[in-house]
N, C-alpha and C positions, 0 to 999 in steps of 0.2 A: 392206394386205390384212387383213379383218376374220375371224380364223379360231374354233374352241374351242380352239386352243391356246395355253399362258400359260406361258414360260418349260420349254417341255417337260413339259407335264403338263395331263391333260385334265381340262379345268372339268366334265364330268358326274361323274368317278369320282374321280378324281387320278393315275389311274396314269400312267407315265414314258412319253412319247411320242417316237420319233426327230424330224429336223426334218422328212422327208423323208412325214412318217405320212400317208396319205390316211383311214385311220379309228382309229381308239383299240383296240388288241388285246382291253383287257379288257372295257368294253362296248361296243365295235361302234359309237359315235357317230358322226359324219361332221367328220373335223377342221377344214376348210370350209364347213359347214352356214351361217354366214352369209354369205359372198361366193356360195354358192349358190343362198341364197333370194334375196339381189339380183339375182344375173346372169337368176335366170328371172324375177322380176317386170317386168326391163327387158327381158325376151323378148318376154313377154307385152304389153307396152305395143308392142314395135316390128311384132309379127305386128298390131294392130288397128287400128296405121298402116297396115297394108299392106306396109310394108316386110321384106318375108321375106329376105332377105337378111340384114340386120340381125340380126332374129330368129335367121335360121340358125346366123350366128358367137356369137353369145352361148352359143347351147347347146351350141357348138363348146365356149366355153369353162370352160362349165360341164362338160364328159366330161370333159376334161383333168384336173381337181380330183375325180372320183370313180375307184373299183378298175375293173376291168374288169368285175368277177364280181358285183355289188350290182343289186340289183332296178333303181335309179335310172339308174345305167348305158344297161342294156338301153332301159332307157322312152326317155333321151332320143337313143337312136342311133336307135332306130325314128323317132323325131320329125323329127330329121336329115334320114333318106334320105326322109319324108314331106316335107318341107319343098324337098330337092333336085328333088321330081319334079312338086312344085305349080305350075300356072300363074302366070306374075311378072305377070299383070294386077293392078295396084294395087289394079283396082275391083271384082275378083272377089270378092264378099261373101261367097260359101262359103267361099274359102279361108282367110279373115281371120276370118271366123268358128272354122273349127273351127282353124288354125292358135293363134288366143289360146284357144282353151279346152282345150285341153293344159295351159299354164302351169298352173293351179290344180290340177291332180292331180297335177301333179311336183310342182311345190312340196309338197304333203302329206307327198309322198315322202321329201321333207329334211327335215320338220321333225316332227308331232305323229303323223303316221301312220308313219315307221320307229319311235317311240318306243314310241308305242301297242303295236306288233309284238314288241318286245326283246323283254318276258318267255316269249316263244313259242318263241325261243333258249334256256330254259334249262331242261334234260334233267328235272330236278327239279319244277320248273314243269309241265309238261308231263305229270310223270307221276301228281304230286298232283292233276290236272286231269282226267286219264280215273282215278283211283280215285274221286275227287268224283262224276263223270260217273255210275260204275257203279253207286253206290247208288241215286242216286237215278232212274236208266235203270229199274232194277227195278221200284219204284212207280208210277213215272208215265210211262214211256216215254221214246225216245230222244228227241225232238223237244224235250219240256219239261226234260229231264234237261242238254243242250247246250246250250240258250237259256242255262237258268239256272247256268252254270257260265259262259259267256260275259258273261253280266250283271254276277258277281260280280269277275269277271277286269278288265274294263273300270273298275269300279268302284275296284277297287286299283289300279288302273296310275293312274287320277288321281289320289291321293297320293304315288304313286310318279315321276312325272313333275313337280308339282308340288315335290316335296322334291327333286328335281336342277336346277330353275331356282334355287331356295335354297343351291345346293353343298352339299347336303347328300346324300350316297349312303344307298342303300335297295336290297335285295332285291327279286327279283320278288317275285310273291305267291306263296304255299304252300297250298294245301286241306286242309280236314280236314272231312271229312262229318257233318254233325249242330252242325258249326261254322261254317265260314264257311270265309273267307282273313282270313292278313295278312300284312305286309310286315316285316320286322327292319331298325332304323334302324342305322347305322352309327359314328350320333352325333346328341344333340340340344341346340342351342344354338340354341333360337330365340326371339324375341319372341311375345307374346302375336298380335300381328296374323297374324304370320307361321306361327306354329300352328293360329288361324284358317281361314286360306288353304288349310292343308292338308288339316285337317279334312273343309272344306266339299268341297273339289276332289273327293274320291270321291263324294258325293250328284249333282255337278254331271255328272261323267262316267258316272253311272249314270242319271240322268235322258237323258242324249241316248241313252244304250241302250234306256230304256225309250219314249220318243218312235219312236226307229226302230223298235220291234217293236211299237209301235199303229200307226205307218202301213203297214207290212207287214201286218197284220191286216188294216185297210182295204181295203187294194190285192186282197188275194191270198183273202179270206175265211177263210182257214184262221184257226180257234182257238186254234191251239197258239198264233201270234202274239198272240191276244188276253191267254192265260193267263200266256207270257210278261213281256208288257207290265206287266201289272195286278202278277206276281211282284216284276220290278222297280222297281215302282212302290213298293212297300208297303215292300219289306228296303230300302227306301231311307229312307224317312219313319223306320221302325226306327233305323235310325242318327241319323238326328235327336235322338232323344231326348238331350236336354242333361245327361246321367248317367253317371258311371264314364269309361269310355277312349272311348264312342261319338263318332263326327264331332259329334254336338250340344253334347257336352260339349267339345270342340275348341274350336266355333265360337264356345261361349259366352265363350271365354277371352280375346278383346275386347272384349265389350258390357260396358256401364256396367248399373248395378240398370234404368235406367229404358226402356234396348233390349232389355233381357229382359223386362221385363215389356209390353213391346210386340209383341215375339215370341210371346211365351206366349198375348197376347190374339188375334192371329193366327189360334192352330192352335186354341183353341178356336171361334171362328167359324167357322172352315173344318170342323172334328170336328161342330159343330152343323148343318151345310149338308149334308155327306159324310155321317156317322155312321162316317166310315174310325176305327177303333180304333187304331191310329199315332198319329192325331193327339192324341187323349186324353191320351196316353202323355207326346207330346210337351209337352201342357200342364202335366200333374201333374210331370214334367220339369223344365218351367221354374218352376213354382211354386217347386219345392225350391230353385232356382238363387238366386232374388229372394234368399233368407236366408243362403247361403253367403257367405265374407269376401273371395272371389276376382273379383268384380265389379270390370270395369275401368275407372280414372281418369277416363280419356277417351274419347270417345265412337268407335266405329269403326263411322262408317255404311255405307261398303263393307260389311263382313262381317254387318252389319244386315240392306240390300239383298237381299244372296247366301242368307241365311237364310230370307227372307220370299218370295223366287222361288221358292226350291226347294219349299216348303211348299204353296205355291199349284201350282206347275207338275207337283208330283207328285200333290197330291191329283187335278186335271185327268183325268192318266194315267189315275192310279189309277182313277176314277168311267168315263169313256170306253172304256178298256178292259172294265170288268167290265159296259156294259150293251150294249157290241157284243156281246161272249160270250154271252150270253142269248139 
């Protein structure tokens, strides 16, 4: 049985777990989260067999491995008594249909979407989050005030997620208005790659916030989404900049002289295309980086990659969003 727990103590936080623990007291992780992203993917495979039955006892035995009272729970008894009252015709393609397309939203459930969630568990969190909220509610209204505090929030939770695949524990995020967020490390012993990773990881999970609030724009016409979008588009290239404690500066912390200076060529091209002021930023950023002694050895084209997507894919945002709003 492939669980998070190792020797009585949980690999997100460390704290002491009974053997008996269905989740980890201190942060609420799922002590099973692996055997229960198995059992649903092989749900998922046997509902598109047709084989609902199959499917059914899997999810049988995936409730068994969760509390009664967890969001995840509830999802998959519902699935359950839906799967008990479906027609057993093999060849019923509705049912095989919407039968496998459950598994993918439970699954979320076990794994990136309850993590994504934790910080929303904690009272502090929460409260730095409607103080955040209320200034900037007053300027600019509730709609842009909540986007952009959700953007910010999203954005730390992927450092924050990332530094617990590392075993390394982290804070939720904290607010401070005129400031930002950020998260208090626990402890840091990590490699240059793996600072990298983390770095980036907020740009990466603000960028899919800012994708979903240009398609919602799309969808829905409303601005607020546009303004949105475009907001987290930009405090995201911001962080980019390869200077001080910012994600760029992170990221920079595995490229060798000659991936920065590749990087750097990047945002300048895309700043000459865009005219986004970010990316300016981000050039004169890496200019400075070429000349520092912290350039690294060897080359880490992962974190190259991840640097050069983000920069394209937020400029994108960024341009799309601010000529829909017009």
């Amino acid at each position: 049985m492939t669980t998070l727990v190792h020797q009585g103590v949980c690999k997100d936080c460390g704290a002491s777990l009974e053997e008996s623990a269905l989740t980890c007291p201190s942060c609420h992780a799922l002590t099973h989260a692996k055997e229960l992203e198995s059992l649903a993917a092989q749900a998922q495979q046997a509902a598109v067999r047709g084989d609902l039955s199959a499917a059914r006892n899997l999810w049988e035995q995936s409730a068994a491995l969760l509390p009664p009272d967890t969001v995840q729970y509830r999802a998959i008894r519902a699935h359950i008594d839906n799967l008990k009252n479906a027609p057993q015709d093999p060849h019923s393609k509705w049912w095989k249909k919407g039968a496998a397309g459950i598994g993918p939203a439970i699954l979320l459930l076990f794994t990136k979407g309850k993590l994504l969630l934790l910080g929303l568990t904690k009272l502090s969190t929460l409260l730095s989050m409607l103080a955040f909220a209320g200034v900037y509610w007053a300027l600019y209204g509730w709609k842009f005030a909540v986007g952009m505090v959700f953007s910010i929030y999203i954005h730390e939770m992927g450092h924050v997620l990332t530094l617990r695949e590392y075993g390394i524990p982290a804070s939720a995020p904290m607010f401070i208005p005129g400031f930002g967020a950020f998260i208090r490390l626990k402890q840091l012993r990590i490699t240059p790659i793996q600072d990298s990773r983390v770095g980036l990881a907020g740009p990466i999970y603000g960028l899919g916030a800012a994708a979903f609030a240009l398609a919602a724009g799309y969808v829905t016409g409303a601005k607020a989404w546009d303004a949105i979008a475009h907001f987290g588009a930009v405090i995201n290239l911001f962080n980019l900049i390869p200077v001080w404690q910012l994600d760029g500066g992170r990221g920079f912390a595995s490229q060798t002289r000659q991936q920065r200076l590749v990087i750097l060529g990047a945002a300048a091209i895309l700043w000459w295309f865009t005219s986004e002021p970010m990316l300016l930023l981000v050039t004169i950023g890496g200019i400075y980086r070429i000349f520092t002694k912290d350039a690294a050895q060897e080359p880490d084209n992962t974190g190259m990659m991840q640097f050069l997507g983000l920069l394209g894919a937020l400029s994108v945002v960024a341009m799309l969003a601010q000529r829909h709003a017009q």
